[in-house]
N, C-alpha and C positions, 0 to 999 in steps of 0.2 A: 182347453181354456186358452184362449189369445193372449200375448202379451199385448197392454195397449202402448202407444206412442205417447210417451211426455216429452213435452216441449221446453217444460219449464223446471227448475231445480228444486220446486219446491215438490216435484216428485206427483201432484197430482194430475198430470196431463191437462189436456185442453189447449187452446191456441193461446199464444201470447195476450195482452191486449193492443199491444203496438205492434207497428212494423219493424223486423229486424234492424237494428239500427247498424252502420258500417262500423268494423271493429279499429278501435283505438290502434294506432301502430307505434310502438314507441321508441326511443332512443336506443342504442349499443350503453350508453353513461345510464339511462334510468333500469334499463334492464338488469344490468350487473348490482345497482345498488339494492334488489331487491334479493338478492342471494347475500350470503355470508361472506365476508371481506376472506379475500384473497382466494375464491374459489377460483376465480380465473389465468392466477398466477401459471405460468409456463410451468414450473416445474410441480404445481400439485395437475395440473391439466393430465403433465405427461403420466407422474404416478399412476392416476385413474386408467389409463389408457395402458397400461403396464399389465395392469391388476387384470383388465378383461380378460387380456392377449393371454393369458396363463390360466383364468381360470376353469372349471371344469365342476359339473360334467360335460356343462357346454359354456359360451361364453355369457357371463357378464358381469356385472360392475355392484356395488353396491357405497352410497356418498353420503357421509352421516355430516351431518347439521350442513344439509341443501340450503336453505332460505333461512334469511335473516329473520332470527329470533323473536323478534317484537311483533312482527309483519304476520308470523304464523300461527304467533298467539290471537292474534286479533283475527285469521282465516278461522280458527275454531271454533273462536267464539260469537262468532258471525253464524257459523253453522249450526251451535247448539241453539242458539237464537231463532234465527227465521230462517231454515230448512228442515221442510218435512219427509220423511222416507215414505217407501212404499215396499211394506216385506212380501218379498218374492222367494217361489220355492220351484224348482223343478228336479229334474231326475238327477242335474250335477251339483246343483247350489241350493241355500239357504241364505239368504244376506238381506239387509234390509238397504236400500237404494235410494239416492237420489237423479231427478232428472239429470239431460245432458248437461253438463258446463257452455257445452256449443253456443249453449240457449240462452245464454244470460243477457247477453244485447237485446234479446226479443221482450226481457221484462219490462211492463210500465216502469217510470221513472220513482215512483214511491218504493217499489219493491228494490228497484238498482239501486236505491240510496241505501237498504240497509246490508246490500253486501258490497263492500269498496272495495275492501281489502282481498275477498275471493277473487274480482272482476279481476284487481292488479295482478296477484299470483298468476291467476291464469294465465295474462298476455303475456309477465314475464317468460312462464312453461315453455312457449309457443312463442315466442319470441326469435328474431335472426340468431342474437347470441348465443342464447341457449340449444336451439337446435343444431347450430354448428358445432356445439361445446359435445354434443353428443354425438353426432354426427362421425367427429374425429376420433373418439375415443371408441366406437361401435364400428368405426370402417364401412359401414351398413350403405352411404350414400346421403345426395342431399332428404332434407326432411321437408314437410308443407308445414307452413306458418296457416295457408288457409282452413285448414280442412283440421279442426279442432276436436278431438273424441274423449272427453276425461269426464267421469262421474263419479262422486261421496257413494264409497262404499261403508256401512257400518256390520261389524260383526258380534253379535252380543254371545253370552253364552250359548251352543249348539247349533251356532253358524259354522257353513264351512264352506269349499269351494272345490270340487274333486279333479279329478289327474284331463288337461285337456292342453293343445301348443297353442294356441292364439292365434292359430291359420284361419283368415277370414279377410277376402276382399282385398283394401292397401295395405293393410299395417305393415307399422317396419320396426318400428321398436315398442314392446311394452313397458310400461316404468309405473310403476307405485311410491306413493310419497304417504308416509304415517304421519298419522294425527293423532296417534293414541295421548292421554292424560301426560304433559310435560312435567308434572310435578310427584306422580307416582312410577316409577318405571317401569317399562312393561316385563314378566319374569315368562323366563324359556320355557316352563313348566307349565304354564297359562294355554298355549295352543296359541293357534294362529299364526304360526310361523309362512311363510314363502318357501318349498319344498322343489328341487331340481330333481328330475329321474334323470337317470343314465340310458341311453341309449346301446340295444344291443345291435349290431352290425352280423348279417348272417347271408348267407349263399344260398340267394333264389334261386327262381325259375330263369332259366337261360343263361347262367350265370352272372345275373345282375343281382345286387347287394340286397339285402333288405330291411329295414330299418324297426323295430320295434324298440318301447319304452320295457323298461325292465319294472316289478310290481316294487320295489323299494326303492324310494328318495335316497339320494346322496349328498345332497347339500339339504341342509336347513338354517332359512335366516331368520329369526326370531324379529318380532316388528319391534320398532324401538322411533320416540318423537324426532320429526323433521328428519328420517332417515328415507333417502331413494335407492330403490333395489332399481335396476331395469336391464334389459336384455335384448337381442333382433329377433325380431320373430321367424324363425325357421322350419317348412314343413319336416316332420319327421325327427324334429329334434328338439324344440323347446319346450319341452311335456313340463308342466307345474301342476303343483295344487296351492290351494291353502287350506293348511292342519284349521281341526275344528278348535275353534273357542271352548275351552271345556270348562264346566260348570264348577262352581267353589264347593266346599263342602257344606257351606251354610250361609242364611243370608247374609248374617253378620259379616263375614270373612269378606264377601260378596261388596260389601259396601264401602270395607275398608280396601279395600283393592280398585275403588272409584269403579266398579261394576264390570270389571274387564269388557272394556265397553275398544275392542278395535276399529276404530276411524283410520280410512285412509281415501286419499283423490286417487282413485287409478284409471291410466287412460293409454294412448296410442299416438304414436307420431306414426304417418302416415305419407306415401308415396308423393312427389311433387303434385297437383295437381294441373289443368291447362289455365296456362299462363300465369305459372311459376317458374323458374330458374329450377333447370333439372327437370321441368316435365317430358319425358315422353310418351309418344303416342303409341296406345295399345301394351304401355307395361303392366299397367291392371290386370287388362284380359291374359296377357300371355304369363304374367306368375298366376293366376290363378290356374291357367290348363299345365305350367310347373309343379306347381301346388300338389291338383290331382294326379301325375303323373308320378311322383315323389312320393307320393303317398299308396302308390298301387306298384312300385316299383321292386320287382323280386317278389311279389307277391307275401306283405308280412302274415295276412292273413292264414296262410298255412303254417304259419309256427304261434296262432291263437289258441291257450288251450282253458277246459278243455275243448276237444273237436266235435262234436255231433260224430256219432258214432252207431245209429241205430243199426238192430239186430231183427231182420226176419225174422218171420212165426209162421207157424202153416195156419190156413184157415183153417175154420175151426168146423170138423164133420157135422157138427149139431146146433142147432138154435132153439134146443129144450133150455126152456128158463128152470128146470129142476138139474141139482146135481145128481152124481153118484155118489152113494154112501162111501167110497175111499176120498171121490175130491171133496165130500163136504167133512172129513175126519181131516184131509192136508190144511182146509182153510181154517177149522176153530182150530188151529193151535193158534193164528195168528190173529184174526177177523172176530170181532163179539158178538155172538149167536144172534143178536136182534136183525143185524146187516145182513145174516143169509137166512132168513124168512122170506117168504113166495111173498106174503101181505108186503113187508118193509121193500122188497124189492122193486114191487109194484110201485109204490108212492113214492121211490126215487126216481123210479123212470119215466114218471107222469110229470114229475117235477122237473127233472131235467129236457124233454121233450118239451118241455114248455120253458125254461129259461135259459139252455144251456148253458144251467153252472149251478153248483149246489154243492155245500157243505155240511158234512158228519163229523159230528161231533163223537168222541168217545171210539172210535173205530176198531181199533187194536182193542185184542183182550186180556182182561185182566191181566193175568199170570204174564203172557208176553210183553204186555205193556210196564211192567212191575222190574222186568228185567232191565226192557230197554231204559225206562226212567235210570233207574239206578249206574247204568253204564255212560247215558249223556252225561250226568250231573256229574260223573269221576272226570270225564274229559272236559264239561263247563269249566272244572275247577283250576284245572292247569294251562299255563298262559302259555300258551306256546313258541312267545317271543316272535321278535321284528323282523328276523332273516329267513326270508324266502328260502333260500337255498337250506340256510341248518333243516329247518323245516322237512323239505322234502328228503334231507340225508338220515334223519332219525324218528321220524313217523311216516304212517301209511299215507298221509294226507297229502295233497299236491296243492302246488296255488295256482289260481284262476290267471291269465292274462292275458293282453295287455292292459294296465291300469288304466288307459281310457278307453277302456269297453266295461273291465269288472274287473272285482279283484276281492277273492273269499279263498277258503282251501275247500277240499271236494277229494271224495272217494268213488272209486267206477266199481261196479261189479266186474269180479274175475271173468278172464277170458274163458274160453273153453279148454285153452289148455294151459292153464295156468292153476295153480292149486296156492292157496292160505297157506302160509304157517297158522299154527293153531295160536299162538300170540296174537295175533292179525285178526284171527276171529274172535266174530262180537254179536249182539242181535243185530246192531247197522250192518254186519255185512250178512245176515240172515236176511233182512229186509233187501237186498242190493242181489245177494245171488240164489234164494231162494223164491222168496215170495212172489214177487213185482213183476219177477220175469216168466212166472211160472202158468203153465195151461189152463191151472184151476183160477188164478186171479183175472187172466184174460177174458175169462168167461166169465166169472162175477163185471167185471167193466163191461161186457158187452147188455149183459142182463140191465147193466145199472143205468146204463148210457145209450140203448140201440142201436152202439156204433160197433161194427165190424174192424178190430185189431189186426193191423200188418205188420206194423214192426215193434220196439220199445228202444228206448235211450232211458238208462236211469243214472244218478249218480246222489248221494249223500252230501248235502251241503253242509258250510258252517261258515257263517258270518261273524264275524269279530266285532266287539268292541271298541269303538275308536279308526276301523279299519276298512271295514269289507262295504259296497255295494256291487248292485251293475246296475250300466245306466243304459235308458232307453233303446232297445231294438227291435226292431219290426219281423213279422214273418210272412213269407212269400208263398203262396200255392193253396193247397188243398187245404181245411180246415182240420187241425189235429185236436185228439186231445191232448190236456197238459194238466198232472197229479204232481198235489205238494200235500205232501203229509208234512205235518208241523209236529215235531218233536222238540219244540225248544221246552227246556225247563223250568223254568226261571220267568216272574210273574213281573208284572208293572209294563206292561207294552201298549197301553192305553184303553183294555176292553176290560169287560168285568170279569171281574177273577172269581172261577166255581171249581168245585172238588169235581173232577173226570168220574170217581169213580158212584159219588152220589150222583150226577146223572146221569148215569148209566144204569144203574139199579132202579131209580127211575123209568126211563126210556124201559127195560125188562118188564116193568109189570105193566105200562098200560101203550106199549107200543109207539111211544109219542113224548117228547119234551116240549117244554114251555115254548110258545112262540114269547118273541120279544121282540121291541122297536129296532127297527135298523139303523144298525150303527155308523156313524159318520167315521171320518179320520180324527186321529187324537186332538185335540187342543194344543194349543202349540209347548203351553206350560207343560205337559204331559206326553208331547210328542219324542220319542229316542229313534226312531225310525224302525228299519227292519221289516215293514209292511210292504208284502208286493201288489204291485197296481196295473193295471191292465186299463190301459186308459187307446180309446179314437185316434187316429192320425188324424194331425191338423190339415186343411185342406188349402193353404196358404203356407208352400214348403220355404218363405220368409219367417215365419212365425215361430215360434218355439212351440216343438211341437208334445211336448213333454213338461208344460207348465200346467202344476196341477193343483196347485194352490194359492192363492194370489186374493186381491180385494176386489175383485171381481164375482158377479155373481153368478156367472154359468160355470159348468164344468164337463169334463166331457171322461172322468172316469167310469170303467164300464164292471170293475169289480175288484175290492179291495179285500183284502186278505190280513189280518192282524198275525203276527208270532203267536202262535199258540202251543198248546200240549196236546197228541194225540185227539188232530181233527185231520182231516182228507179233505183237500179242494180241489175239485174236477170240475175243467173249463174247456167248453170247445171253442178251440182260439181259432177267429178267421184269419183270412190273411190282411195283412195292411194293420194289422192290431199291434199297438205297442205295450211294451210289458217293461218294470223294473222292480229291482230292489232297493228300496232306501238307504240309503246309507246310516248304519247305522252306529246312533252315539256313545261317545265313553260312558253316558249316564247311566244307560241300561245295565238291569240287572247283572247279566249273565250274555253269553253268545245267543243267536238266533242261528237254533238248526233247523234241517230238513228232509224230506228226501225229497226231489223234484224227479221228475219222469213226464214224457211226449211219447203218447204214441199216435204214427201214424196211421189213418183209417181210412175205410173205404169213402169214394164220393158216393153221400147221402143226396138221391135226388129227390125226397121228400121232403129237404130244408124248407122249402117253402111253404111245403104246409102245417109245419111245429115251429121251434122257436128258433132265432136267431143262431148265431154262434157269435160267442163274444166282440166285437169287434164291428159286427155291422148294422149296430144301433148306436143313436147318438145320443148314448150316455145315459138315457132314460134309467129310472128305478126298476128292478124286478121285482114282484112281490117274492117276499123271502118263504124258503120252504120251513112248514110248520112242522115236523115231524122229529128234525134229529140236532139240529145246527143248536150250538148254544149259544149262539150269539147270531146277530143278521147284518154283518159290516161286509159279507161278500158280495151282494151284488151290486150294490152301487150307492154313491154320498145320497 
């Protein structure tokens, strides 16, 4: 799905009706009176410029009661009025948006009449004054008065903004100015804070530095009215988020808290442009090939964990689609006897040969599944707390980074020479070092999928509440498959909630569960995330290419996958396909677990004459397979 271009603030695009009109320039005297008396004074100037210089984890500033009072009530109330958003979702944000501010000279004059007091604030923002007032106190260099980037961001309940620096093209400072309700004040507890990661510093390749974000925030600014947070934008070191808006406990609570409704203008002062004061020629181009250089510098990539680690397998001496009675005794301790029937195996592999991708519902048996239930819900139940590090120092579980790639905990199956404490063991690592990786399952996957097994990568996920995604990334080469058994426990993820083990007793006697309608993504009222999506690369690498939900009517996801219990999704992912996990919200029940596994496989040169692999279709529906899925949200909206 394309983002489209608005022009205009009230968020629904389309061309102005007039021509740009030249932007107002205004006094150094009118400028200042549009801020709060004596912000200009020398010695709160210098204060501010104090406060940067020291603070940490990187530099910057935060200036409570920016703009004069009256001026910014009347900027709110102009926006509750006549600005409309536009809710935008992709693979890092949630936020409901207005056009650029750029844009407002471009409004006919009936619409500029009813924002005066935004136009003012604006020019103030961007204003000589103000840009120098920043200027000095960031040490950052001159700023552009031309070159305007601010837009009304609104964050309502289950909004949020995930871990990224703001390295893109000029920017040179980012700065946020809250809008939230002046007369309710906004509480810590609420979400939506302004989040700084720390920076870890480490010994690349060549012995050059390398710069990664650490997965836990060190500073948190909670939003508070006519308060400016802002910072320089620096590759490899201004990593933010912002904490999700979390949802009241009822509407009531909801209402009297004025709907924890976070407003804020946030936007970008930006490089001189040509023919400004301070422009020079080719600083763009050359911080951006900085940018990149700073960014691949020591290579952080190698301290991303975890790493891709796949493990060789020997081909396999046979392609009898029948077991032996010992491997079919190894697999029903694990597998529900419907899944290793010659008939059932058939009708997966017809259906995946023809869609490549299809989910099983009910997989795991009984008695196995009975265990592992019981053993997630112990570990759902205990929070595991905020600190990365305690984490890895008193559980098996390790965390995922850098937060602007992913950030969940995860277990690897044991090496070959590494052995359990018997504490350590559990069914997840039954499933991790027995099953997944084992000869008899390679050959059920190859029965079930036609595809020839070379190596595996598996690992046991768990996604947090309030915490965990990853966002968008693409895979390069040969088409692999990719196995997510869903083992989350805990119900309300937005699909219809059935007992596993009634259909499965079902599915026993007549070989077959209900088809049903295919499912869409949740509603948004309903949506907590946790869903992975397998969505086209965009073919306009301008575009966001990870925008998957929006007011637009196309889309271009290729197969969505809800939290479930004890279902299997097997995807043959092309290359160029991107994939995420939602971020998902405090509202949800419980965590979203997994175990996720790739394996890679031979090149199939019959792709051509079966079905796709995920990825090189655009987006189209698959008909859903009728036999086992109890639900049909996997192959596409």
């Amino acid at each position: 799905m394309k983002r489209k271009a608005e022009s205009a603030a009230n968020g629904k695009g389309g061309r102005a009706s007039n021509p740009k009109k030249p932007r107002t320039v205004i006094t150094a005297e009118e400028a200042k009176g549009r801020f709060r008396k004596g912000l200009f004074d020398n010695k709160v100037h210098d204060s501010y410029t104090q406060q940067y210089a020291e603070s940490a984890p990187y530099k910057h500033a935060v200036i409570h009661e920016l703009v004069d009072d009256k001026l910014l009530r009347s900027v709110r109330n102009e926006i509750k009025n006549s600005v409309e958003f536009t809710p935008k979702e992709t693979d890092i944000y949630k936020i409901h948006q207005s056009g650029d501010l750029a844009n407002l000279d471009g409004l006919d004059d009936e619409s500029l009449a009813k924002l005066p007091s935004l136009l003012s604030l604006r020019d103030a923002i961007y204003s000589e004054s103000f840009r120098n007032y920043v200027s000095h106190i960031t040490g950052c260099g001159p700023l552009s008065g031309r070159k305007t980037d601010m837009a009304i961001n609104v964050y309502t309940p289950g909004c949020y903004l995930l871990c990224h620096d703001d390295v893109i093209g000029s920017r040179r400072v980012s700065y946020i100015l809250y809008l939230t309700d002046p007369d309710i004040p906004w509480q810590a507890e609420w979400g939506g804070a302004l989040r700084l990661f720390p920076v870890q510093e480490l010994d690349g390749d060549n012995g050059e530095v390398a710069k990664t974000p650490l997965p836990d925030a060190a500073k948190v600014i909670p939003p508070a009215w006519n308060q400016l947070s802002f910072f320089a934008v620096q590759p490899g070191e201004s990593f933010h988020d912002v904490e999700e808006v979390y949802h009241a406990k009822n509407k009531a609570q909801l209402e009297k808290q004025g709907g924890r409704v976070r407003m804020a203008i946030s936007g970008w002062f930006h490089i001189p442009q040509e023919g400004e004061d301070g422009f020079i020629k080719g600083e763009e181009e050359k911080n951006a090939k900085n940018s990149s250089l700073m960014q691949l510098k020591g290579n952080p990539a190698q301290y991303d964990t975890p790493q891709l680690q796949p493990v060789k397998v020997d081909k396999p001496t046979s392609s009898e689609s029948d077991f032996e009675e010992a491997d079919l005794e190894f697999l029903l301790k694990y597998i529900a006897p419907t899944y290793l029937t010659p008939d059932t195996l058939e009708q997966i592999s017809e259906h995946f040969e023809e869609n490549s991708s299809i989910e099983l519902a009910g997989i795991l048996c009984k008695k196995f599944a009975k265990r592992l239930k019981d053993c997630v819900e112990a570990e759902d139940s205990k929070d595991q707390g905020d600190d990365s590090s305690v984490i890895e120092k008193t559980t098996p579980w390790r965390v995922a980074r850098p937060p602007h790639k992913h950030r969940f905990v995860y277990q690897a199956p044991a090496g070959p020479n590494d052995l359990r404490r018997a504490q350590e063991e559990s069914p997840i690592t039954e499933l991790l070092d027995i099953l997944l990786p084992s000869r008899q399952f390679r050959h059920w996957l190859q029965i079930a999928t036609g595809c020839t097994v070379q190596s595996h990568d598996i690992m046991a996920r768990r996604f947090r509440r309030g915490k965990d995604y990853t966002l968008a990334t693409g895979h390069e080469g040969q088409p692999r498959l990719e196995l997510s058994l869903g083992i989350t426990p805990s119900g309300g993820w937005g699909e219809d909630e059935a007992d596993p083990e009634e259909e499965e007793d079902a599915k026993s006697k007549n070989g077959k569960g209900e088809a049903k309608e295919p499912q869409e993504p949740p509603a948004e009222e309903d949506d907590v995330g946790g869903h992975e999506v397998y969505m086209a690369a965009a073919d306009d690498t301008n575009e966001d290419a990870a925008v998957y939900k929006s007011a637009a009517d196309d889309d271009n996801i290729l197969f969505f996958q809800t939290p479930a219990w004890n279902k299997l999704a097997i995807v043959l992912r092309d290359s160029g396909t991107l994939k995420f996990v939602k971020y998902v919200s405090r509202k949800a029940k419980g965590d979203r677990w997994d175990i996720s596994g790739s394996y890679d496989v031979e090149d199939q040169e019959s792709d051509a004459e079966g079905g796709d692999a995920a990825g090189s279709e655009d987006g189209e529906s698959e008909e859903e397979f009728q036999g086992f899925s109890d639900s049909a949200d996997s192959d596409s909206d």
